[in-house]
N, C-alpha and C positions, 0 to 999 in steps of 0.2 A: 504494500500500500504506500504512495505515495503523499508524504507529508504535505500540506498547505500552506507550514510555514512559507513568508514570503523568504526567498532567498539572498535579498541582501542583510535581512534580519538575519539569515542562517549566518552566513558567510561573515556577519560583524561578529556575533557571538563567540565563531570559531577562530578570530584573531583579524580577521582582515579590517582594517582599520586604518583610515586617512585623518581623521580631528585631532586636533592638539591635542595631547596626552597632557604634559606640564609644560608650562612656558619657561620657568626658572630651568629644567634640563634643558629644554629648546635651547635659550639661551648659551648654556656652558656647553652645548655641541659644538653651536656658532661658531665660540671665542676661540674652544679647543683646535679645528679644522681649521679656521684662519691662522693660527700661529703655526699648525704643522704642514700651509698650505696644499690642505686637503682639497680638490675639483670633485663633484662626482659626476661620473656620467650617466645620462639619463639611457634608459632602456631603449628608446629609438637608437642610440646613437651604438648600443652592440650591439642590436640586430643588424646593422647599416652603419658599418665603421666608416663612410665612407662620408658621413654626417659628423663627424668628429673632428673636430677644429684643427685646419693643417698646423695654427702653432704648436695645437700639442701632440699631434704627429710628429713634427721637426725635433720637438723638445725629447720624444721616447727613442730618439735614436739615439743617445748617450746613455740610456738606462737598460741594466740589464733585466732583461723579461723574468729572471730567477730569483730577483734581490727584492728587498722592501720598500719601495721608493712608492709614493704614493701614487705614480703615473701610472703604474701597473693597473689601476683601476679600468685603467683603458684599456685593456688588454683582454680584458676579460671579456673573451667572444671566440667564435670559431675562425676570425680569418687571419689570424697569426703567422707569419713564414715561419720556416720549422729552423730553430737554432740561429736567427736571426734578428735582428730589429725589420720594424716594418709590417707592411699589412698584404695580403695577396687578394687575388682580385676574383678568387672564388675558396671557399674552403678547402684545405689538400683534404685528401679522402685517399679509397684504395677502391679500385673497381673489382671484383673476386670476378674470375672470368669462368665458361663451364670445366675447363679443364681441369679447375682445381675445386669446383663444387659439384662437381656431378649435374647439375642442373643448366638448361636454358637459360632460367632470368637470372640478368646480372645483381647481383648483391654490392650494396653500396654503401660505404663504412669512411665516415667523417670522423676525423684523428683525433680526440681529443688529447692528447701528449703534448700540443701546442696550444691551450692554454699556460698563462704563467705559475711562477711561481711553485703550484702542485706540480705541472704537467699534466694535468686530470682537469677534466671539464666543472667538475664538483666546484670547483672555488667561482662560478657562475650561480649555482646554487645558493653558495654563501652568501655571496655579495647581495643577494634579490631577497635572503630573507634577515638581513640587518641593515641594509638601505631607509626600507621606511621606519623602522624604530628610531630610526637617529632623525628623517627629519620628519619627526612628527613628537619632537619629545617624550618618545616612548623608552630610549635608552643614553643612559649616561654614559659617554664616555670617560669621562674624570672620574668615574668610582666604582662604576659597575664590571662585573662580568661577565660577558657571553659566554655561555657556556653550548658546545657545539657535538653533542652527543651523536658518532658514527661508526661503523665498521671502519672506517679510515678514511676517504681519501674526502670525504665532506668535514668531518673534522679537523682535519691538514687546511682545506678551503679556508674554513674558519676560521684557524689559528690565521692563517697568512693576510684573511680580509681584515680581521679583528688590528693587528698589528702596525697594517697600513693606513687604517682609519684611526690611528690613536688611540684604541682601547686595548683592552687586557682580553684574551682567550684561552678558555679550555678546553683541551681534549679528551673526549669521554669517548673510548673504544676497547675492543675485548685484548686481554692479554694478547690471545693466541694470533695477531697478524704481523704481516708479514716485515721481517725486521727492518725493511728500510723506510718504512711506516713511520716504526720509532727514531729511527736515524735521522730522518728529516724533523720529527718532532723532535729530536734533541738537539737543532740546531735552530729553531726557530722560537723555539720557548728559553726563556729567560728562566724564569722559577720550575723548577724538575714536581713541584707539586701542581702544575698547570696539566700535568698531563696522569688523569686520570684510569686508570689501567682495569677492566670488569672484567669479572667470571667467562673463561669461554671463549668462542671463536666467531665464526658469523653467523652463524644461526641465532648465537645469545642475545638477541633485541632489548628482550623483556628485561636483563639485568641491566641494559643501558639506562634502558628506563626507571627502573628504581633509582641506580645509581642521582640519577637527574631528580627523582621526585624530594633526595633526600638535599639536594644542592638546594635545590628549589624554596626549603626555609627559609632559606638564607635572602633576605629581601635586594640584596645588592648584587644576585646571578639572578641573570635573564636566559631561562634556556630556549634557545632556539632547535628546535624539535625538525629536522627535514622532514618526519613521517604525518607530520601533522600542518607543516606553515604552507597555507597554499598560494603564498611567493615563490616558493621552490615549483611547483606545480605554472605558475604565471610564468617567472623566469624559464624555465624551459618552452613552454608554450609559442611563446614571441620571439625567444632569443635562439632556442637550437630548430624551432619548427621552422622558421624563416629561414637559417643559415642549410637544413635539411632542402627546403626548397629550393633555395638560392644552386645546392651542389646537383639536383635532379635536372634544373633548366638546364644549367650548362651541360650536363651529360644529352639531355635530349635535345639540344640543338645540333649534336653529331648522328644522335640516332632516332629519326623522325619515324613521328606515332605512337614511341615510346609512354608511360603510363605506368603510376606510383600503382603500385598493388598490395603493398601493405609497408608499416612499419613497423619493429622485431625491435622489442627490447628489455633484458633482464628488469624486473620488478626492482629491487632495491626499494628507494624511500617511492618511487611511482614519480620522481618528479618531471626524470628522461619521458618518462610516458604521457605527459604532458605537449612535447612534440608532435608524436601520433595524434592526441585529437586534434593540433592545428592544419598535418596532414590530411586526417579525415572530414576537416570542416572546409576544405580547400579542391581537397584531391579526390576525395570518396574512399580512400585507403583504408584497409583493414588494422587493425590494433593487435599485435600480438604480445601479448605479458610473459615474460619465459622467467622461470624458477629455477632451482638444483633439484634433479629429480631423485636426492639422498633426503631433500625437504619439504612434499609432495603438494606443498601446505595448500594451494588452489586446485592442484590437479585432484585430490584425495583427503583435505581435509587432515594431514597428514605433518609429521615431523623428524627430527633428527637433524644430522650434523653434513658439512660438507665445506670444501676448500677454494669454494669461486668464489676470493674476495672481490668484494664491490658490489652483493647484492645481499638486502636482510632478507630476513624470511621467518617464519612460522606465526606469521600474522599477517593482516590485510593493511597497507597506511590510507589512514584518513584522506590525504590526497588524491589515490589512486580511484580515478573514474571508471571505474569494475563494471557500470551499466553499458561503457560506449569501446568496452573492450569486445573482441572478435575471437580471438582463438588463445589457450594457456597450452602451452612449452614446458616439458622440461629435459636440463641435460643433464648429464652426470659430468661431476668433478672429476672423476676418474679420465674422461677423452678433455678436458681443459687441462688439466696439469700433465697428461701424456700429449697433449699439439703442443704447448706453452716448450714445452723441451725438444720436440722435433722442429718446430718453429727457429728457432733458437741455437740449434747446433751444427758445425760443419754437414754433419752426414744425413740430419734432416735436411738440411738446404741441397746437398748433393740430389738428395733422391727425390727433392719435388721438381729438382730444374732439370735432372736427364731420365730421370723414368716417369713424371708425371706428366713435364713437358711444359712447365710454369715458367712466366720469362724472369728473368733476371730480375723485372723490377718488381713485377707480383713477391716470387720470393726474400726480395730484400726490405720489402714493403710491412711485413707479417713480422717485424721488428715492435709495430707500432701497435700490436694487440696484446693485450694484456689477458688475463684471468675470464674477466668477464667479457671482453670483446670476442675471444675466442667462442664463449658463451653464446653468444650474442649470432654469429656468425654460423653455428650449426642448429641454431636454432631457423636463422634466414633458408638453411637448408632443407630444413626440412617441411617448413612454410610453402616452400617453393612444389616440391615433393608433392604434398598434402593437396593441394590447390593446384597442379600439374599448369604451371605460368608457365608461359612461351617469353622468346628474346623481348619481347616488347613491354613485358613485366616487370619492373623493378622496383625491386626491396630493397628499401632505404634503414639503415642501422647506424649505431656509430660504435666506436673503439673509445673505450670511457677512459681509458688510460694505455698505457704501454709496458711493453714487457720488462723496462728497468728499475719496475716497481717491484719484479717478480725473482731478483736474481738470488736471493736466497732458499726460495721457494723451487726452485728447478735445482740446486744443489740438491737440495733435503731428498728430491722424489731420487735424481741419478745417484743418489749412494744407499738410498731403499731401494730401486731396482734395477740398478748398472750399475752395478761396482768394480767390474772388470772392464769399463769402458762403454760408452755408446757408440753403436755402429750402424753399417747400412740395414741389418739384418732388422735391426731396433726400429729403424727409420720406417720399415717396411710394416714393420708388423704395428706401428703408430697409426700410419697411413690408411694400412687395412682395417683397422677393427674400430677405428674414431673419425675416419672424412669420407674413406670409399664407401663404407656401409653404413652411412648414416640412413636411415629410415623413421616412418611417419610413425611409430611408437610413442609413448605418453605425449599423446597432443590430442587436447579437446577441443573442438569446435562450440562455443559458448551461444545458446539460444537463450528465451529469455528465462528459462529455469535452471540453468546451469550462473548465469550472471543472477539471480537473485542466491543461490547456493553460496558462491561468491562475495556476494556483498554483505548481507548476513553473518560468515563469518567474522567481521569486522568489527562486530556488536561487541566482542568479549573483550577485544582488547581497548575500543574506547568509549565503549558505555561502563563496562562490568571494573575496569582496570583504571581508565584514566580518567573518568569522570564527564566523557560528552554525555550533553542530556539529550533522549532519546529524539526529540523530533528534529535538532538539528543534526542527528547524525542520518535519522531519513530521508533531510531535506536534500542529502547527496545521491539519493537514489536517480531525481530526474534531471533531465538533462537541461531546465532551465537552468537549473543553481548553477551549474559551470559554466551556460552561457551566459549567466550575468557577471560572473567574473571574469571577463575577456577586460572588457570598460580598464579597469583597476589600474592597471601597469599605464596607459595614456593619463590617468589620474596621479601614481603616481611620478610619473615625469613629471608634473606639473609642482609639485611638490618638491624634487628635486632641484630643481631651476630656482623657484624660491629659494630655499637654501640656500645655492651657492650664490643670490643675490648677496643674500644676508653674510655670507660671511667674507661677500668681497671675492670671493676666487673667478666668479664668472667674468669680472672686468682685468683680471690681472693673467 
């Protein structure tokens, strides 16, 4: 049953929020940002870097895209050169051709490794759900703390926006990730008690959660929740749905007639998924949510552990629009951490470029997928499989980070299962049993009783657990309430702008 709450009533309740909050915080954002010559850039100007004022183009070519300098702000979007200053003039991406996916439709996978700072598209994330806190005096920067609760690479985000903008960040993620996780957290956090360390690995959500309910006394941490702020759900919307469309035109102006047939992407906080529905409200494109199929939790109601960092799981996030999803994925960790190492190795690259028949740049390309991209990309596979798409089909995905996130991780598995070396033999038998014989297994086709299955599950963790009250968590069943949140992000530009009125940065 669909609620009648109005949906900006829903959607205020559940955080989204343009009015002054306090004017005296307002205030000390101002003064804070103008002494630390803080700009921010308005969300038109990531979607459309190309709206971003050439002085402060000219000015980001002396700044490094990895360091803390506030310019980085600008940076935060898909059209980044890779290890470079500067902006390109379409998103880099990797076109997966049939040779190397078994399939006709091409599969299309925009880089996120060139975002700053992380290297991981996540710190977009960040930036879109503490933007309007600060201007709208909802968050202090002279005292407060963000606190940025993630499996990793949105909590990295955080620390790195939080730091740039003047404030203090914390990191709230599970022990068990992957160490260079912590390594960059240990170079970007000043106080070693900023980074918050919970029970467990990615599947542990729920102790992020506590972890955060117990911060949360504390009236000077602001937690910003990605599974719940539906900024992270806006900011992907506008910001990667655009830069997704922005990389399809240019592919289909080489390949006329061409046509989005779905978007594919691991669930995590659902904010990525947020892209798909601007996809689907543009293009008619299909939504597909992929899971770890060690974590069943959409496919089967289902639970357990698994090692595709970059996606939670064993709950549904309040952001994730479950009614305007198309089909649920899952893969096993086991073919992501066995590609992640053939990917990655002399004699996996030997064997996809002289026995698969992959060019040169395909294979030196698959540098730039990480854990979950790989994810992500056998999931596009089996989409394609499932829905038998011809050349003129393509599925649009992205690489949410890169494989230099993973190099302790591909250690750990080649000394559990090659410890006498990896070879062609290994290469082969990776190839075969994780790309060649990928098939249409755990993939459901979602009707509308399968997506009320779905949605429902979502009740326990933020009616029963986190305290939404029950009509505004049904007001997200229909598809008004998300299309009254499109407006929002042109709202807050507008809010924006103000700002950097105020503290002077817009005229200097």
């Amino acid at each position: 049953m669909t609620s009648a709450l109005d949906p900006d009533a829903a959607a205020h309740r559940m955080g989204m929020n343009l009015d002054m909050v306090d004017t005296d915080v307002y205030d000390r954002a101002v003064g804070r940002f103008r002494n630390n010559n803080i700009l921010l850039p308005t969300f038109a100007q990531l979607a459309d870097p190309s709206l971003i004022p050439s002085e402060v183009k000219d000015r980001l070519e002396g700044i490094d895209p990895q360091g803390d300098d506030p310019l980085n702000l600008f940076r935060v979007h898909w059209y980044n050169r890779h290890d470079a200053p500067g902006f390109v003039a379409v998103p880099d991406h990797l076109v997966l051709t049939p040779e190397f996916t078994g399939v006709e439709a091409p599969i299309v996978l925009a880089l996120g490794n060139r975002f700053p700072m992380i290297r991981a598209h996540k710190v977009l994330a960040a930036y879109a759900c503490l933007a309007p806190r600060v201007v709208t005096g909802g968050f202090d920067p002279t005292n407060s703390r963000a606190i940025w609760p993630s499996t990793g690479n949105y909590a990295r985000g955080g620390v790195a926006i939080s730091r740039i903008m003047g404030c203090r960040g914390v990191a709230v993620l599970p022990e068990g990730m992957s160490r260079e996780r912590f390594e960059w957290l240990d170079h970007w956090i000043e106080d070693p008690d900023d980074v918050i360390r919970t029970y467990g690995t990615e599947s542990n959500v729920k102790e992020i959660y506590d972890a955060c309910n117990e911060l949360g006394k504390d009236p000077y941490n602001v937690i910003f929740n990605q599974f719940s702020e539906f900024w992270n759900h806006l900011g992907h919307y506008h910001v990667t749905g655009r830069a997704l469309e922005h990389v399809f035109e240019d592919f289909g102006a080489d390949h006329p007639g061409s046509r989005i047939a779905a978007f594919v992407s691991a669930s995590g906080s659902a904010g990525t998924l947020g892209a798909g529905d601007y996809l689907k409200d543009r293009h008619g494109s299909r939504i597909v949510a992929v899971e770890a199929l060690e974590c069943p939790t959409m496919l089967a109601n289902g639970f357990g552990e698994h090692n595709i960092q970059g996606i939670g799981d064993k709950h549904i996030p309040l952001i994730h629009n479950v009614m305007n999803t198309d089909i649920v994925i899952g893969i096993s960790d086991k073919a992501t951490d066995a590609l992640g190492v053939m990917f990655n190795t002399p004699a996996g690259k030997s064997y996809l470029a002289e026995q698969v028949g992959c060019s040169e740049e395909l294979v030196e390309g698959l540098v730039d997928l990480g854990l979950s991209s790989i994810c992500n990309t056998l999931a596009a596979i089996k989409t394609a499989k499932y829905l038998d798409l011809g050349p003129d089909d393509v599925i649009m995905t992205v690489a949410t980070d890169g494989s230099e996130m993973y190099g302790s991780e591909r250690r750990a598995y080649l000394d559990a299962h090659h410890g006498d070396g990896y070879g062609p033999i290994d290469a082969a038998e990776a190839y075969g049993r994780h790309l060649a014989d990928v098939n249409t297994s755990d993939l459901v086709e979602l009707g509308e009783t399968g997506r009320d299955r779905v949605f429902n599950l979502g009740y326990f963790t933020w009616v029963e657990q986190q305290g939404v009250e029950v009509p505004e968590f049904e007001a997200r069943r229909s598809q008004s309430f998300w299309d009254g949140l499109r407006p929002w992000l042109t709202h807050l530009d507008e809010r924006i702008e103000e700002f950097n009125r105020h503290t002077g940065m817009a005229r200097s």
